[in-house]
py3Dmol code that shows the C-alpha trace and the ligand (Angstrom):
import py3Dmol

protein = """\
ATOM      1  CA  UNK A   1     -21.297  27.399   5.507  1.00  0.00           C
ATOM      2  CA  UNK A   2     -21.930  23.651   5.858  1.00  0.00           C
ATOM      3  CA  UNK A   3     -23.541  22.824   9.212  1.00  0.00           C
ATOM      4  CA  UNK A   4     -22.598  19.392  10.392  1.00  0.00           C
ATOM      5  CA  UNK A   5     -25.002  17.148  11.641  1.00  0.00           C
ATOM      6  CA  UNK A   6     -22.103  14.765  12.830  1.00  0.00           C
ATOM      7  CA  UNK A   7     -22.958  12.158  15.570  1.00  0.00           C
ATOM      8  CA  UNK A   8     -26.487  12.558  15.689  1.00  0.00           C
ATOM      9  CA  UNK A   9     -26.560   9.249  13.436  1.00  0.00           C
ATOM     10  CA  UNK A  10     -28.208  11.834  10.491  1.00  0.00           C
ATOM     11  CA  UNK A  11     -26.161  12.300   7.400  1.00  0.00           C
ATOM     12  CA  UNK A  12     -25.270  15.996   7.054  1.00  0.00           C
ATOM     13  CA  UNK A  13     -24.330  18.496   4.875  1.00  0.00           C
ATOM     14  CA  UNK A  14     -20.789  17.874   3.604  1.00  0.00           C
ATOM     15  CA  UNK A  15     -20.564  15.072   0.626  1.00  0.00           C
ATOM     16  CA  UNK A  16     -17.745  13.707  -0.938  1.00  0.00           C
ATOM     17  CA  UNK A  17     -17.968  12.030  -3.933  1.00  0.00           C
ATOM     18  CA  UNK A  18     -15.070   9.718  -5.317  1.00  0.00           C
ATOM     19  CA  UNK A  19     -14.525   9.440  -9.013  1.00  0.00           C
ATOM     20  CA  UNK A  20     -12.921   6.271  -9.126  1.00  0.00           C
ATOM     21  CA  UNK A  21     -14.253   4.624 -12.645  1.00  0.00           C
ATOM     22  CA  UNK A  22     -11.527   5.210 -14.980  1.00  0.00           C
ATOM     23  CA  UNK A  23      -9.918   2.220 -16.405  1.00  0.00           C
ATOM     24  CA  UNK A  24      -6.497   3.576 -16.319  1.00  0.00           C
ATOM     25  CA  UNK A  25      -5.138   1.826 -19.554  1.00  0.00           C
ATOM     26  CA  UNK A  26      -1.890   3.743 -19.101  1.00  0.00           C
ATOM     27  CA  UNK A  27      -1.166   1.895 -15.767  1.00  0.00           C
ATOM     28  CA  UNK A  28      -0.831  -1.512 -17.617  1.00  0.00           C
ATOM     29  CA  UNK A  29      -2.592  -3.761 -15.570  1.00  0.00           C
ATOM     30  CA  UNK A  30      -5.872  -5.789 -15.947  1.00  0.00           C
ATOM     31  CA  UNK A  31      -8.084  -3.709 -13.651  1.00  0.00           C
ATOM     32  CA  UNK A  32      -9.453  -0.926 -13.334  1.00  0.00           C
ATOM     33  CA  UNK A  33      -7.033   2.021 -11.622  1.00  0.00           C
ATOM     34  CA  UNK A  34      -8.978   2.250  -8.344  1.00  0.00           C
ATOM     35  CA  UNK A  35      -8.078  -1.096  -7.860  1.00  0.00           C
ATOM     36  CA  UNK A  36      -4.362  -1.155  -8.904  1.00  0.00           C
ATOM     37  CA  UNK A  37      -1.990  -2.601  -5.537  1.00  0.00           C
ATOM     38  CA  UNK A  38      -1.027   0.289  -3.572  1.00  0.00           C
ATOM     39  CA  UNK A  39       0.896  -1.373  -1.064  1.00  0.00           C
ATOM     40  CA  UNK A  40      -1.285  -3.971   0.348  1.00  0.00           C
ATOM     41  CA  UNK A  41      -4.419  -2.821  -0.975  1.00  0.00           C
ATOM     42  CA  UNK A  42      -6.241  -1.355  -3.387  1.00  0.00           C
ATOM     43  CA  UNK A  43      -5.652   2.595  -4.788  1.00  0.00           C
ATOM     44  CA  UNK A  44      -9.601   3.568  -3.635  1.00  0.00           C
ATOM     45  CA  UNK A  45      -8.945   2.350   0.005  1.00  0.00           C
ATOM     46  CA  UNK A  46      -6.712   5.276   0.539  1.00  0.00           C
ATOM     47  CA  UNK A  47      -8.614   7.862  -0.368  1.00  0.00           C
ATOM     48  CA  UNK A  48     -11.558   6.042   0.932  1.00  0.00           C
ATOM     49  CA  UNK A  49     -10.023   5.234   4.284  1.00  0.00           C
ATOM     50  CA  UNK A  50      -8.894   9.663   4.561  1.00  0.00           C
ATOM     51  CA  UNK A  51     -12.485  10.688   3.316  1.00  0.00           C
ATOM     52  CA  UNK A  52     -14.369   8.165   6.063  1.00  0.00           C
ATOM     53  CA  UNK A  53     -11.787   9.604   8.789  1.00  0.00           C
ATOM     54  CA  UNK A  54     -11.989  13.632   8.118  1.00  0.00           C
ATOM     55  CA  UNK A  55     -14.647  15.179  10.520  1.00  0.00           C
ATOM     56  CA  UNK A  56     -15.290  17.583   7.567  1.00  0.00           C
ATOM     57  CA  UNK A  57     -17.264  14.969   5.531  1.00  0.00           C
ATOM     58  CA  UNK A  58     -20.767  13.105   6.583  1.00  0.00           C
ATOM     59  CA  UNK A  59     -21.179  11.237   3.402  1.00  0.00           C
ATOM     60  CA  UNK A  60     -19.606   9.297   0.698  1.00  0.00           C
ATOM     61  CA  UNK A  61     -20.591   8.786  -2.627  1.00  0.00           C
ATOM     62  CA  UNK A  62     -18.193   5.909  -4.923  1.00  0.00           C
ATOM     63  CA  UNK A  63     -18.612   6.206  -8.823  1.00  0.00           C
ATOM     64  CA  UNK A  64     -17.032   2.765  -9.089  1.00  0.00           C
ATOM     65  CA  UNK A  65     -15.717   0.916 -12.495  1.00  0.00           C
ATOM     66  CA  UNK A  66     -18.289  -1.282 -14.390  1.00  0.00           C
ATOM     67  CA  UNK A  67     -18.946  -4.350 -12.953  1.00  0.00           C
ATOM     68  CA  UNK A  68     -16.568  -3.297 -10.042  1.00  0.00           C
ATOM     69  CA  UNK A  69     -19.426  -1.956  -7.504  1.00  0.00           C
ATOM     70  CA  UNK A  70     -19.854  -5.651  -5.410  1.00  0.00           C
ATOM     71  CA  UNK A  71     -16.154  -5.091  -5.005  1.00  0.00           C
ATOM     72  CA  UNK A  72     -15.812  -1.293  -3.930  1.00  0.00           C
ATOM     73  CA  UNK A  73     -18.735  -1.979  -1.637  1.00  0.00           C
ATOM     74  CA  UNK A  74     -16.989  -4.744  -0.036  1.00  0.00           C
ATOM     75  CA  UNK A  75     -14.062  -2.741   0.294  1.00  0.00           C
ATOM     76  CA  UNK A  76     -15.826   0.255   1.831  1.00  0.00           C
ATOM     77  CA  UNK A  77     -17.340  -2.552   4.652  1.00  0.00           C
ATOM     78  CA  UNK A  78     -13.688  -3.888   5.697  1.00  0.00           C
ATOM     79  CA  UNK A  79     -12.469  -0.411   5.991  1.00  0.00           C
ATOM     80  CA  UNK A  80     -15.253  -0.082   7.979  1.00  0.00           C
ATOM     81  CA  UNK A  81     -16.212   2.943   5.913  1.00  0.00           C
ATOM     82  CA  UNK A  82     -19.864   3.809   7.395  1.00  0.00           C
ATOM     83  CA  UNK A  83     -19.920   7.092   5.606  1.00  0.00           C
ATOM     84  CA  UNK A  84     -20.226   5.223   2.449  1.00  0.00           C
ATOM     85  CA  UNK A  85     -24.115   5.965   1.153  1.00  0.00           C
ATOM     86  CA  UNK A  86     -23.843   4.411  -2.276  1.00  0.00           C
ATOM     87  CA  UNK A  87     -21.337   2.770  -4.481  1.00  0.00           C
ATOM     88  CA  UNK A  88     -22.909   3.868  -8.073  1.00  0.00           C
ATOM     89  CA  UNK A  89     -21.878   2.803 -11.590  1.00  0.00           C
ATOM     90  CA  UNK A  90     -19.587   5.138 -13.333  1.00  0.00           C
ATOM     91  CA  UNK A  91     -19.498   6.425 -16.846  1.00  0.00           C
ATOM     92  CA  UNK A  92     -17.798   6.845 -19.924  1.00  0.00           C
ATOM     93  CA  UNK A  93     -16.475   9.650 -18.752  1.00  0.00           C
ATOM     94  CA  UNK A  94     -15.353  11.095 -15.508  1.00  0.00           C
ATOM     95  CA  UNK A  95     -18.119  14.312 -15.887  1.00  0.00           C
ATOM     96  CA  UNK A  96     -20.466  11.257 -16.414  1.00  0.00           C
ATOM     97  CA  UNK A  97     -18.951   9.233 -13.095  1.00  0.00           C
ATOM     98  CA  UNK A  98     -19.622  12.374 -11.005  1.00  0.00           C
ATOM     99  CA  UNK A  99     -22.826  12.925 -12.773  1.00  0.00           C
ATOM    100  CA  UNK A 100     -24.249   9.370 -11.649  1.00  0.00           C
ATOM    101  CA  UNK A 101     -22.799  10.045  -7.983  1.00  0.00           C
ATOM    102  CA  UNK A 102     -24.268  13.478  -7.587  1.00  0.00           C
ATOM    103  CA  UNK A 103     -27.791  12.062  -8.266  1.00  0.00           C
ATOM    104  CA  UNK A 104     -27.368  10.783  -4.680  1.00  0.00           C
ATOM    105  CA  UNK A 105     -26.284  13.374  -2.661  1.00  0.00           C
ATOM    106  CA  UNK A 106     -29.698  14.322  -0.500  1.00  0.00           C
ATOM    107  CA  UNK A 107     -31.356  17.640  -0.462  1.00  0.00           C
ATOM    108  CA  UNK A 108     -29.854  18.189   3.005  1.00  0.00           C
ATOM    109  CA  UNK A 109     -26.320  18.589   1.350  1.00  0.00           C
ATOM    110  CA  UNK A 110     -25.256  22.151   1.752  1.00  0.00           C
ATOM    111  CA  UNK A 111     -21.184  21.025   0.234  1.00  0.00           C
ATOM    112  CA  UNK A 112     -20.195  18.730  -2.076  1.00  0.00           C
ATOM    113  CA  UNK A 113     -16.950  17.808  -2.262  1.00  0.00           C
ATOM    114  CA  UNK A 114     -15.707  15.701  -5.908  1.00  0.00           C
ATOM    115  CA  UNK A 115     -12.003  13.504  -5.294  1.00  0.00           C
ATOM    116  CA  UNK A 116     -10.276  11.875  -8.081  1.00  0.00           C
ATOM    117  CA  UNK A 117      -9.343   7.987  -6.642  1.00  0.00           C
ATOM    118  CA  UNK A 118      -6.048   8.301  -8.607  1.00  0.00           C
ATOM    119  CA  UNK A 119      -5.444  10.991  -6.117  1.00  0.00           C
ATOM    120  CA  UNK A 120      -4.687   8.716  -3.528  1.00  0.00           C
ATOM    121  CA  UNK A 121      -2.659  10.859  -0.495  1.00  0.00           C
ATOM    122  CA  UNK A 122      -5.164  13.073   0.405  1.00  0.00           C
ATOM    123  CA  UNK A 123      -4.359  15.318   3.546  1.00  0.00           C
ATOM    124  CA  UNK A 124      -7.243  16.663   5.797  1.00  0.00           C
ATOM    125  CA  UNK A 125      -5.221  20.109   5.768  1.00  0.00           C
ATOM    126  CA  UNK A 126      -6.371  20.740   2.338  1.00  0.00           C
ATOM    127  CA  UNK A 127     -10.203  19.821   2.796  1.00  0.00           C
ATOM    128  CA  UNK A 128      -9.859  22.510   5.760  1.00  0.00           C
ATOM    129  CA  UNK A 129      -8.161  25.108   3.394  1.00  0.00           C
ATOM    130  CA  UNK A 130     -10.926  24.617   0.727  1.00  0.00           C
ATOM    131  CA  UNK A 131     -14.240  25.023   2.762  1.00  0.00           C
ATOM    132  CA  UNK A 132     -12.932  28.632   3.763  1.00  0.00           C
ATOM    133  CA  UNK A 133     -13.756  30.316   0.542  1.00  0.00           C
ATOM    134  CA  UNK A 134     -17.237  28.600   0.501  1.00  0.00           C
ATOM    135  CA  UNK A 135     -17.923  31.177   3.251  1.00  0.00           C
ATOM    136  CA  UNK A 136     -16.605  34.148   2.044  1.00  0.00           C
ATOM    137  CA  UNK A 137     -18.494  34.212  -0.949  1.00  0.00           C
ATOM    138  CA  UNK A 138     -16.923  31.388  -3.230  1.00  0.00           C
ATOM    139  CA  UNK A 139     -19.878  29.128  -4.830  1.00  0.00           C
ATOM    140  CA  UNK A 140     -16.268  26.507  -4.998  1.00  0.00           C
ATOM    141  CA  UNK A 141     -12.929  25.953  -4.573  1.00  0.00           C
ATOM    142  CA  UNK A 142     -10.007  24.363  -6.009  1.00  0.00           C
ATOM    143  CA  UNK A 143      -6.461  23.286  -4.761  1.00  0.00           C
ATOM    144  CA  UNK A 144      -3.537  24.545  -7.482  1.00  0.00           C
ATOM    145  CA  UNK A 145       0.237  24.117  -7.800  1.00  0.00           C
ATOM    146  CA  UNK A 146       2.238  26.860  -9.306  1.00  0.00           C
ATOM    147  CA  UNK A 147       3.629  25.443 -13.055  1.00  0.00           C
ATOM    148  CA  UNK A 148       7.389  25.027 -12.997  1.00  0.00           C
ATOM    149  CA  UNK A 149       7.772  24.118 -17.051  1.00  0.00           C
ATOM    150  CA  UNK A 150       7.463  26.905 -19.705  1.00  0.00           C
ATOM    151  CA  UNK A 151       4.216  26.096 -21.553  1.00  0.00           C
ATOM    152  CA  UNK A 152       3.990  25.970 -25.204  1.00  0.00           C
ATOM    153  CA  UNK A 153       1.391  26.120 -27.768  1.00  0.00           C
ATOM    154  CA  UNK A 154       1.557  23.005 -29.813  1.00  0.00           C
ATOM    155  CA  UNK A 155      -0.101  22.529 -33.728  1.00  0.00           C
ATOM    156  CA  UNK A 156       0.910  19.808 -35.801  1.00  0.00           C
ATOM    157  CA  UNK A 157       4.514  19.301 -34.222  1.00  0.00           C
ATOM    158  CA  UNK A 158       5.467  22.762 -33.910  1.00  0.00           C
ATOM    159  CA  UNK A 159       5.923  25.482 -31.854  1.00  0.00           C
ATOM    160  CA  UNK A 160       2.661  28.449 -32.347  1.00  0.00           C
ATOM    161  CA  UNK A 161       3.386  29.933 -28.813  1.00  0.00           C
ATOM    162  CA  UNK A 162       4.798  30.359 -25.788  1.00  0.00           C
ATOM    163  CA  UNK A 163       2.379  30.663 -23.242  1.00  0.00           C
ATOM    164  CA  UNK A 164       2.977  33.664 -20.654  1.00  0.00           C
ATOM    165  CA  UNK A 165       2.941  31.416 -17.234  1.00  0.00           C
ATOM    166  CA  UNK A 166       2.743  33.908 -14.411  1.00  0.00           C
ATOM    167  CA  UNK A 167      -1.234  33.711 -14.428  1.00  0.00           C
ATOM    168  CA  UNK A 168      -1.511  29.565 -15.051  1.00  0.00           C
ATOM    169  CA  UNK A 169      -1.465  26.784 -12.244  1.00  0.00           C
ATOM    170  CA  UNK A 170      -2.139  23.278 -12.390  1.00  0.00           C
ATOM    171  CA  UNK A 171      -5.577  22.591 -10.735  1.00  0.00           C
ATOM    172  CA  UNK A 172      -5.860  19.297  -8.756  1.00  0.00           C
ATOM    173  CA  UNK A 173      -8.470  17.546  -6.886  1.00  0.00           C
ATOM    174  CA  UNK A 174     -10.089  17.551  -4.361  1.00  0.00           C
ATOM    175  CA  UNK A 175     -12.600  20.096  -5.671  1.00  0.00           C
ATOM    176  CA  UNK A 176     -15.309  21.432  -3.212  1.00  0.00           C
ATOM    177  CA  UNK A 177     -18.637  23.404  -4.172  1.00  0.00           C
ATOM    178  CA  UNK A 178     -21.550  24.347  -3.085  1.00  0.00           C
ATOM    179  CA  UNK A 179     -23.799  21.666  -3.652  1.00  0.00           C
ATOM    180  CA  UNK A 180     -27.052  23.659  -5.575  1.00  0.00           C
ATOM    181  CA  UNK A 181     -23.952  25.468  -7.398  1.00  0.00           C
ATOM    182  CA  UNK A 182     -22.698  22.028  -8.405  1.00  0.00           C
ATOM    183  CA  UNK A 183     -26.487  20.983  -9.257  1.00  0.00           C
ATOM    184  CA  UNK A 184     -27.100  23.614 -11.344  1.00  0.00           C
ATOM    185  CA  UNK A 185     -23.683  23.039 -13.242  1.00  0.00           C
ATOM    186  CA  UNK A 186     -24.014  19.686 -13.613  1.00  0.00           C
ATOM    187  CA  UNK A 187     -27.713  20.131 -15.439  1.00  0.00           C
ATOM    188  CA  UNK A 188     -26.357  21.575 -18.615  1.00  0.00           C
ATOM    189  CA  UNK A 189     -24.020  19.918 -20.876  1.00  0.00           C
ATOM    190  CA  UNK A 190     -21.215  18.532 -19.033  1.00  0.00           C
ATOM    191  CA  UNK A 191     -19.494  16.148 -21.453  1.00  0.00           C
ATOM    192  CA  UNK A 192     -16.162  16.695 -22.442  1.00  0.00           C
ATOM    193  CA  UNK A 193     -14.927  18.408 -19.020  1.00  0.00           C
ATOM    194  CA  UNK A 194     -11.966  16.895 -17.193  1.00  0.00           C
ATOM    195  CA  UNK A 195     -12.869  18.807 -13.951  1.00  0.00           C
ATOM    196  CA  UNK A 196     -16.087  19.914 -12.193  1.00  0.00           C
ATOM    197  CA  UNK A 197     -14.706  23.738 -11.602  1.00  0.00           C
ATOM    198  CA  UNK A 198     -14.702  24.050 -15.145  1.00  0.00           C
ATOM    199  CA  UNK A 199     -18.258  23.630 -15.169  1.00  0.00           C
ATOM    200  CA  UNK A 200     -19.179  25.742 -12.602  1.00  0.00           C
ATOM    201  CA  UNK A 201     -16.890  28.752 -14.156  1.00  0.00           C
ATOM    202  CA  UNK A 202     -18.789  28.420 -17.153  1.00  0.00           C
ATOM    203  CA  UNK A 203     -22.370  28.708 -15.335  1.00  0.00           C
ATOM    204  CA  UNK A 204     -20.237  31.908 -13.757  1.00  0.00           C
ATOM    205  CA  UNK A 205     -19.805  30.857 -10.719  1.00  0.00           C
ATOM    206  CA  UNK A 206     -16.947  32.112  -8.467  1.00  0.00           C
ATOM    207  CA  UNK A 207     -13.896  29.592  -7.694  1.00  0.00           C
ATOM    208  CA  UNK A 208     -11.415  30.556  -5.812  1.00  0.00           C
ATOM    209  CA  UNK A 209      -8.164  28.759  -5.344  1.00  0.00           C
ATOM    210  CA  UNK A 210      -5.978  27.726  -2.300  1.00  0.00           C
ATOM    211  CA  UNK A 211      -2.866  26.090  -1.872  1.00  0.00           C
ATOM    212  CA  UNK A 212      -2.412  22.667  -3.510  1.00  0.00           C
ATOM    213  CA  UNK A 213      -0.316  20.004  -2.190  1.00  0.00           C
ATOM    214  CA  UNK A 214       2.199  18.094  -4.427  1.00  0.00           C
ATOM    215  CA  UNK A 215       1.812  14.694  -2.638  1.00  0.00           C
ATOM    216  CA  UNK A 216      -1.743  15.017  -4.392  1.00  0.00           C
ATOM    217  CA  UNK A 217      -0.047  13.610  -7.707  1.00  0.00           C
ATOM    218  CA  UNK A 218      -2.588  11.747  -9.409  1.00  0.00           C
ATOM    219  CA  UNK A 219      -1.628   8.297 -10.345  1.00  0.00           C
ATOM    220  CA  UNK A 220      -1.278   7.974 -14.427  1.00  0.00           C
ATOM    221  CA  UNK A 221       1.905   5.715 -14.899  1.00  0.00           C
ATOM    222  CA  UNK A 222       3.169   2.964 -13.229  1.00  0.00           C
ATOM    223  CA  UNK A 223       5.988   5.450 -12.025  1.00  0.00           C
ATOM    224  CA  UNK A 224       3.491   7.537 -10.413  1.00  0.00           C
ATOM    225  CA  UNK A 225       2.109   4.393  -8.501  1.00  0.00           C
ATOM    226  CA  UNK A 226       6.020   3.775  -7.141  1.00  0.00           C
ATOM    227  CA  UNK A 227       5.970   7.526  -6.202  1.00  0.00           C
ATOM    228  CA  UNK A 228       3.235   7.763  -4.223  1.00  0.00           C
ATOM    229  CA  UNK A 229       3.546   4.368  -2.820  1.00  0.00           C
ATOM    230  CA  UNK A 230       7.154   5.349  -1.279  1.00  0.00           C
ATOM    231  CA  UNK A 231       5.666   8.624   0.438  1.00  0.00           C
ATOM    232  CA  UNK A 232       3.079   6.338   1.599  1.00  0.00           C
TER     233      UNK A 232
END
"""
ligand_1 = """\
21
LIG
O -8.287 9.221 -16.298
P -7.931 10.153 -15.196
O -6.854 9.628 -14.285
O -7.690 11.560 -15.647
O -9.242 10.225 -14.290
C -9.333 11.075 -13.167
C -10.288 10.445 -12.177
O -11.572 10.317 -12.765
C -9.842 9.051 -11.737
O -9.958 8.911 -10.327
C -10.783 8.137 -12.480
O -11.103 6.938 -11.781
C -12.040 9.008 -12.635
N -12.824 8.638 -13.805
C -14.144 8.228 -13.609
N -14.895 7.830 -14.695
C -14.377 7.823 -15.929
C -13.041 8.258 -16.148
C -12.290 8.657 -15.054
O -14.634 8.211 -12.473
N -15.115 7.407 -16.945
"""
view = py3Dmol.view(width=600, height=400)
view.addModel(protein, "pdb")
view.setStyle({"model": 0}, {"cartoon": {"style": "trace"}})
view.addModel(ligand_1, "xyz")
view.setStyle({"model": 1}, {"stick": {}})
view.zoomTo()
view.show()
């Protein structure tokens, strides 16, 4: 398990990286997601501001929007974020965003741990729950919510199947992982996948999955901004 080099002024072992580049067209607005208003300030400062705080993590990684790094940098400096490493472009994609911040996680990282910014009410409690696999054996870990809606099979507007739901949960981030597991995931062909587990399950490595936490809702609509913002 990760071995902290915490207040000796070295970065350590635990890194969490924060996909924040998505443009979030379905919010409406003319900015990028990680910078819609939450509150008084931008969507990234939460997560940012919880990441920088937990004793768990020694470094921070920001894939940041296009053209949006000179202000996710500045951000990271009022919140007095010293954790913050690098603010690096992100992609076209969000496999691509983590891809770009995972080429600076140093060699000393023994964890890496990959947040979605539109997952802005992250709770320390779950970061705690998710490094306990990593030392029984897990190569990662991932926080799920049961599914409360039957699931069906869609094709061309109709019905093909019900899907039997007592094996299926809804998989949220944040995601943590060994970080040579996460390397080695990460080299092969990574396009197309909307989280990094899925990666690592295909490179057969073990995940094992802990309690979610529904205040994790990530932030799609302009509803979902309202939400969180009242449990804020
Ligand atoms: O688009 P969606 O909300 O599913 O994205 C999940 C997370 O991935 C968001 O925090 C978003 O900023 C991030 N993302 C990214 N780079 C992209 C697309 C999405 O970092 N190209």
């Amino acid at each position: 398990m990760a071995d902290r080099l915490g207040g000796s002024g070295e970065i350590g072992a635990t890194w969490a990286l924060i996909a924040a580049a998505g443009s979030g067209e379905r919010l409406g607005i003319d900015r990028p997601k990680a910078f819609a208003a939450l509150g008084e300030r931008p969507l990234l400062a939460e997560s940012l501001e919880r990441l920088e705080s937990c004793e768990l993590v020694d470094a921070i990684v920001v894939a940041c929007p296009p053209g949006w790094e000179e202000p996710s940098i500045l951000l990271a400096e009022e919140l007095a974020a010293s954790k913050v490493v690098a603010c690096v472009t992100g992609g076209a994609t969000r496999a691509e965003s983590v891809a770009a911040a995972l080429a600076e996680v140093g060699d000393e990282a023994l964890v890496v741990l990959v947040h979605d910014a539109a997952r802005p009410l992250l709770d320390e409690a779950v970061v705690q729950r998710l490094l306990g696999p990593l030392g029984e054996g897990y190569e990662g870990a991932v926080p799920v919510l049961p599914v409360a809606d039957t699931l069906k099979r869609v094709r061309d507007g109709a019905v093909v199947e019900t899907v039997a739901r007592d094996e299926l949960v809804a998989a949220q981030t944040p995601q943590v992982f060994l970080a040579d597991t996460l390397r080695r995931a990460f080299a092969g062909e990574f396009d197309g996948a909307t989280d990094c587990a899925s990666l690592v399950e295909r490179a057969g490595g073990r995940v094992a999955v802990v309690e979610g936490d529904p205040k994790l809702l990530k932030v799609t609509t302009p509803a979902d901004l309202a939400l969180v913002e009242s449990w804020l």
